[in-house]
N, C-alpha and C positions, 0 to 999 in steps of 0.2 A: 518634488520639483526636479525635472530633468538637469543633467549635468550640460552648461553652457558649452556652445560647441568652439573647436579649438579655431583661433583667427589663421590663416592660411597664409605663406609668406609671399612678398611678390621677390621674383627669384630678376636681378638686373641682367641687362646687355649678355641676352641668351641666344646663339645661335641657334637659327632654324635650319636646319640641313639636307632635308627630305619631305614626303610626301608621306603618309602612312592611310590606313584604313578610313573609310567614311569620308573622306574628302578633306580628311586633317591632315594638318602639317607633325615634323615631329621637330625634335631636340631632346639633345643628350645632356644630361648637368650629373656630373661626377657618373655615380652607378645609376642615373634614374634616369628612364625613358619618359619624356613630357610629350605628351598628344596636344594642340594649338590648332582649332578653327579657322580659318578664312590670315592662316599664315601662309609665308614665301619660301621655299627653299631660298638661301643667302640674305633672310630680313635677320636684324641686331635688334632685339626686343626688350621691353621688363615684360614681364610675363607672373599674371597673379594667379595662382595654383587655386585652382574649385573642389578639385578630389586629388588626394595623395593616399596611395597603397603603400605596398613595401618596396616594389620595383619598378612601380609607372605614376605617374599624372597625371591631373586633365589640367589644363589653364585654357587663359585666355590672355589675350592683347592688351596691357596696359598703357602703354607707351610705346610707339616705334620709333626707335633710336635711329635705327640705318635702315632704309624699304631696302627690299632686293630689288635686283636690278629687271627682274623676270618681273614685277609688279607691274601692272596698269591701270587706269580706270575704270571700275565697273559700270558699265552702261545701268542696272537698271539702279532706280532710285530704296527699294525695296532688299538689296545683297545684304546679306550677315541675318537678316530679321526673316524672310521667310525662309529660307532652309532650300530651296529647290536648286538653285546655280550655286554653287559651292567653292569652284574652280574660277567663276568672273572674272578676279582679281591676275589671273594667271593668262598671257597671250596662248593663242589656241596653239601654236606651235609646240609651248614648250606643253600644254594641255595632254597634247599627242606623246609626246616623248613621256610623262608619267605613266599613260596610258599604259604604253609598248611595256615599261619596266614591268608595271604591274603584271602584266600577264607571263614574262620570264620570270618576275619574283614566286609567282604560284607555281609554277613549272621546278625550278628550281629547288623552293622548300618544301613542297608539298606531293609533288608528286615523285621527285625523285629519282628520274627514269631519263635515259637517254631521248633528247630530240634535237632536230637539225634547229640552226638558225633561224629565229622569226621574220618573215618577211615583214618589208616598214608597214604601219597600222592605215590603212587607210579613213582617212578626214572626211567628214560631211563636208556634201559641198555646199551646204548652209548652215549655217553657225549661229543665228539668231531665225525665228518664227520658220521652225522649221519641225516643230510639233502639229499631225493632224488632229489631235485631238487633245482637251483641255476639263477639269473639273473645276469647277470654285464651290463653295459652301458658304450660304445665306446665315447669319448670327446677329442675333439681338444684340450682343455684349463684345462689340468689337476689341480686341488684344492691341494696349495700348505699348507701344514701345518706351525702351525707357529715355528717350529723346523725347516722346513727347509727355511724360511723367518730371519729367525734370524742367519742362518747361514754364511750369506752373499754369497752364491753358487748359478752361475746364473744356469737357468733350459730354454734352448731354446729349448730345446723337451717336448712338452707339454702333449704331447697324451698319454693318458689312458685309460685302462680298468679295471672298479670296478664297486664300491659301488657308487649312493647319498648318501651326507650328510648330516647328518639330517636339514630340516628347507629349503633345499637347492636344489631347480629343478634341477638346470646348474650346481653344482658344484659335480664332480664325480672324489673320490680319486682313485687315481692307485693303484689296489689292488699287493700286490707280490706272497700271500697267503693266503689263505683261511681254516681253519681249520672245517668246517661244512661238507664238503662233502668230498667225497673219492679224492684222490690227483689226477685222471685223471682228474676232471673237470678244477684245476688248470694248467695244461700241456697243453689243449684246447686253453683254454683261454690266454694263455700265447702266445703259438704257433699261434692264429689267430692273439692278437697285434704286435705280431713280424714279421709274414710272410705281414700284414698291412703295417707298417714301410719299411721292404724290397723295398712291390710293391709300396710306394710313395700312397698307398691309401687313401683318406681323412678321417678323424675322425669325427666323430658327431661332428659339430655346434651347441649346443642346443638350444641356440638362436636365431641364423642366421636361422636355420631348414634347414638345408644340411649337404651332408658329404655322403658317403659311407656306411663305417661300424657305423652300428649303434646298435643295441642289441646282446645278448646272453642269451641262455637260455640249458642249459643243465640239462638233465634228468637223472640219475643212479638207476634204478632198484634193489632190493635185490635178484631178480632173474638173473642180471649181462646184462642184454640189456640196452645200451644206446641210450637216442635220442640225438640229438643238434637239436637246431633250429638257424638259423642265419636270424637278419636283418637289410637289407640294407635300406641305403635312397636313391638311386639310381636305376632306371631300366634296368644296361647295363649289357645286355647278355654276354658281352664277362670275364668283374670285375667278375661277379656274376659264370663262369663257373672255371674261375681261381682261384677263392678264393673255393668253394667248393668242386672242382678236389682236390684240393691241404689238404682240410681238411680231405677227405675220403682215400685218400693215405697215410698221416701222421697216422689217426686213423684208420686201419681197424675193430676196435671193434666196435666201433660205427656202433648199427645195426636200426636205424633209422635216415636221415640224411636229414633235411628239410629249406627251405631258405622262406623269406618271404621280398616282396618289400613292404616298411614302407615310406610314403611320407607325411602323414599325419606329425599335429603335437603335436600328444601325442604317447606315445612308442603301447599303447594298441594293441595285434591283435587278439580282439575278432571278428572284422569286416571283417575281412581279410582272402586270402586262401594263408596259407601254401604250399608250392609249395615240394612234396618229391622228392629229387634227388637220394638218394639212401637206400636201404634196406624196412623193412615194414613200414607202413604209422600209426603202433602204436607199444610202448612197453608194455608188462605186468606183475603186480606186481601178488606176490600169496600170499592168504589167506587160512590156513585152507581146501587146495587143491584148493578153488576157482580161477579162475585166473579172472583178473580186467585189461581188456583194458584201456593205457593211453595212449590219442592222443595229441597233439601239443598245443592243446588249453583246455584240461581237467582239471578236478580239481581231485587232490588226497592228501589226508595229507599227507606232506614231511617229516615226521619223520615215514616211513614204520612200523618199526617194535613195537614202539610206538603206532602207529594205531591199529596194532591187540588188544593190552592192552586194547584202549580205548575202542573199541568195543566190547571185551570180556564181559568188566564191565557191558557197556550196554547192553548186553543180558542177562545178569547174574541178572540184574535188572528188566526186563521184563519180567523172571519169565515165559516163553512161554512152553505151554503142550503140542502146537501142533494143537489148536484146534479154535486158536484166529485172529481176523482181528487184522489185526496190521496198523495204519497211521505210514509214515514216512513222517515227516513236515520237509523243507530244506534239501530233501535226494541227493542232489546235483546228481552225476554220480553213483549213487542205490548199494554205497559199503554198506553200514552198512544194505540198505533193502534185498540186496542180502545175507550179511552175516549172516542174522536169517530166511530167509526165509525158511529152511528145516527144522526149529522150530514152523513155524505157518500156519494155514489153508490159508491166503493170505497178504500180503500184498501188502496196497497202499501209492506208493510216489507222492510227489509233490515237484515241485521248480519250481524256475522263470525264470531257463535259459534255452531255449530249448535246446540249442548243448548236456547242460550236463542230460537233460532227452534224447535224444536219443541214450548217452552213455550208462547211465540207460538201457535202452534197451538192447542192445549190450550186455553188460555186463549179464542181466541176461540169455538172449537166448546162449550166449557162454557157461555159468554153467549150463546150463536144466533146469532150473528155471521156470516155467510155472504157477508158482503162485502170480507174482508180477505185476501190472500193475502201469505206472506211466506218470503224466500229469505233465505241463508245463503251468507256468503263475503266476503272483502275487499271494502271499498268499492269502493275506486279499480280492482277489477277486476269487478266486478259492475255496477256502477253506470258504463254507458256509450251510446254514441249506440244501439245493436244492441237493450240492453236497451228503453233509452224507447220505441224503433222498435216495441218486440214488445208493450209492456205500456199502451203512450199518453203521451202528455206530461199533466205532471201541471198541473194546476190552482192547486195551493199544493204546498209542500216543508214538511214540520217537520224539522230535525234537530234532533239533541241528541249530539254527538262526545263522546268523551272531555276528558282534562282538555289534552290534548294539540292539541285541535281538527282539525281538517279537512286532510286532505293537499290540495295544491294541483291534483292532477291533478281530486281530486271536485270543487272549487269549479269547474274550466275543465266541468264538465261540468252544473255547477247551471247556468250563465252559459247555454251554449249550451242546456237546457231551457229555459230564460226559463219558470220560473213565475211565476203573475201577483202571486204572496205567498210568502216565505219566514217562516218563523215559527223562530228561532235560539235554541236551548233550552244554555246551559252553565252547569258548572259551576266555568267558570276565566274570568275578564273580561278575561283580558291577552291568550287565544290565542283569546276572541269577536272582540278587537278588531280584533284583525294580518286575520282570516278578513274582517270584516267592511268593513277597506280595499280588497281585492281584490272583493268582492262590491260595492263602489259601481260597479264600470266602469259596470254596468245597473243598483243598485237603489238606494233612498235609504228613511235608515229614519225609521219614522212613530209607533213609542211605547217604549219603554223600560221596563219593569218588573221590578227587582229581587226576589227572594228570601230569606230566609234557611230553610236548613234543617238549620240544624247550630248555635244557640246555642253562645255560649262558645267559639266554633273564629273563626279569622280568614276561614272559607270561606263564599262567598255564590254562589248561583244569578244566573244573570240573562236575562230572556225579549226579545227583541227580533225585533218588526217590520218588514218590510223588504217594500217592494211595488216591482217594474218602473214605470222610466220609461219 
């Protein structure tokens, strides 16, 4: 018989003083750093400890004795239980000023290198449904909160469409609404779980790996074309012609309309063909006149107009006359190489997914583009002395890595390019930083420009210059 586990104390009237990691709040009690969820800097709390180490904490909320004064309303009825808006509770102002800290706090510990002053973070200038694209997941076994477990109200209709929960494969809350995106995606999705129910159609088992209806993915352009994608875990022609008839009848707006049979068992459909049942086989966003095909399986920043922001900075940073090779390192689907491309003598992308270099393409022969060429393949094996030798040494560098940043064989190989400008596009500040101590051997950086493109999330972009000494 295992040893019973030890009761955990609720620690009273605990000051919350800060922001910390993942979109928690923190507090200090004697020597112990306590980490606190969907806390305030300046809330007066009881606080009951979940996991206790030697030097840190997790809790949570038992009682708020004093709210800070930074508190306010969270708009969606859904905060604290699906995990996605984290920051709600927090006015966007003071949102922004975490933001700013964060990206000097990484700067500061982490990388440890001289930089100027960060200029202020710049704000979406939409704060709610300002997501273009959206997933929910189909579940037989809806995740019951513990409000409505306490309510004593039995729940035999299980089936929903949402979110994961955090920590939680299998368990997917019934979303009712959504405040990220424009209120059709909510109507969609609403209208498929329901017209679902109707037909008696089976819900995702995520377990068992069966079920019918199983993902959603819908697209909203700023240019007002919609995609869906639906998929199923079943192959029957007659489910799949019923349910898609029925969503293109409901939606006539919807001007891309695509299904995909999912039988595997991960939701993924990078592997997979998209099957179009109605309208074109892509939607597109516009930039700056540009227009940027987006296919079923593309990659594009979901915060559109955001994106232009970011972008902007980065070219603003790059400093181009017109007359310069430019490398684009993780140029994913060649938005950002296409976007300066009429600023420079050529540029060259790379990235590791083929689908999204041959968007790349696409996208730039759609804009007349005729001076961008771009390859597909691992960085750190693509990206080497053999390649510069064959393509030039480039003039300025933009990357923009995953959240993971840079393996250190690619920075040994930016070093030995010596471009005259690095322009360092992420969207995680703690693995800009670590990259950005290694990249002083030769460069030292010259402007600082935060991001936000994801309100209400703890996540912040951040652009940084960096020019050879």
């Amino acid at each position: 018989m295992g040893r019973k586990k030890k009761e955990l104390p609720v620690l009273e009237n605990v000051e919350i003083t800060d922001v910390a990691a993942e979109g928690n709040a923190l507090a200090r009690v004697d020597e112990m750093v306590v980490f606190i969820p969907f806390g305030a800097p300046g809330d007066v709390a009881d606080v009951k400890l979940d996991k206790k180490k030697r030097n840190y904490a997790e809790g949570h909320i038992e009682r708020l004795v004093v709210p800070s004064p930074h508190r306010e309303t969270p708009r969606c009825e859904h905060f604290t239980v699906c995990g996605g808006c984290r920051w709600q509770h927090l006015p966007y102002d003071f949102q922004l000023q975490c933001k700013q800290k964060q990206v000097q706090d990484a700067l500061e510990r982490i990388a440890k290198v001289p930089f100027p002053e960060l200029t202020p973070i710049i704000g979406s200038e939409n704060v709610w449904e300002y997501r273009n694209k959206m997933e929910y997941t189909f579940s037989s076994k809806m995740w019951l909160t513990f409000d409505q477990l306490r309510s004593g109200e039995e729940f035999p209709d299980r089936r929903a469409a949402g979110f994961h929960i955090p920590g939680g494969f299998d368990k997917v809350l019934d979303i009712n609404k959504c405040h990220l995106q424009n209120d059709l995606g909510n109507r969609i999705r609403t209208f498929i779980k329901n017209l679902g129910k109707e037909l008696n159609y089976e819900f995702y088992d995520i377990r068992a790996n069966h079920g019918f209806l199983r993902t959603l993915m819908i697209r909203i352009a700023d240019t007002g074309e919609v995609m869906v994608v639906m998929s199923v875990g079943e192959n029957d022609p007659d489910k799949i012609e019923s349910l898609m008839s029925a969503i293109a009848a409901e939606f006539p707006q919807i001007t891309s309309l695509f299904y995909v049979v999912n039988t595997k068992l991960n939701d993924s459909m990078n592997d997979l063909d998209p099957v179009l049942y109605r309208g074109k086989p892509y939607i597109e966003e516009e930039m700056e006149g540009l227009r940027f095909r987006v296919g079923p399986k593309s990659f594009y920043q979901t915060n559109s107009r955001q994106a232009y922001r970011l972008y902007s900075v980065a070219r603003d940073f790059a400093s181009l006359k017109g007359d310069e090779l430019v490398y684009d390192l993780y140029t994913g689907t060649g938005t950002i190489a296409c976007f300066i491309a009429r600023g420079a003598r050529k540029v060259v992308g790379i990235e590791y997914v083929p689908e999204a270099i041959e968007d790349a393409k696409v996208n730039a022969a759609a804009n007349g583009l005729d001076n961008t060429d771009f390859y597909a393949g691992d960085m750190k094996d693509v990206l080497n002395a053999e390649f510069i030798a064959c393509h030039g040494r480039p003039d300025v560098m933009i990357v923009d890595p995953p959240r993971a940043g840079m393996h250190e064989d690619v920075v040994k190989v930016i070093l030995e390019a010596a471009p005259g400008r690095i322009v360092y596009v992420s969207c995680n500040p703690a693995t800009q930083a670590r990259d950005l101590a290694l990249l002083h051997e030769k460069y030292d950086i010259r402007a600082v420009q935060p991001v936000d493109m994801f309100p209400h999330t703890q996540h912040v972009e951040n652009v940084v210059l960096l020019t050879r000494r």
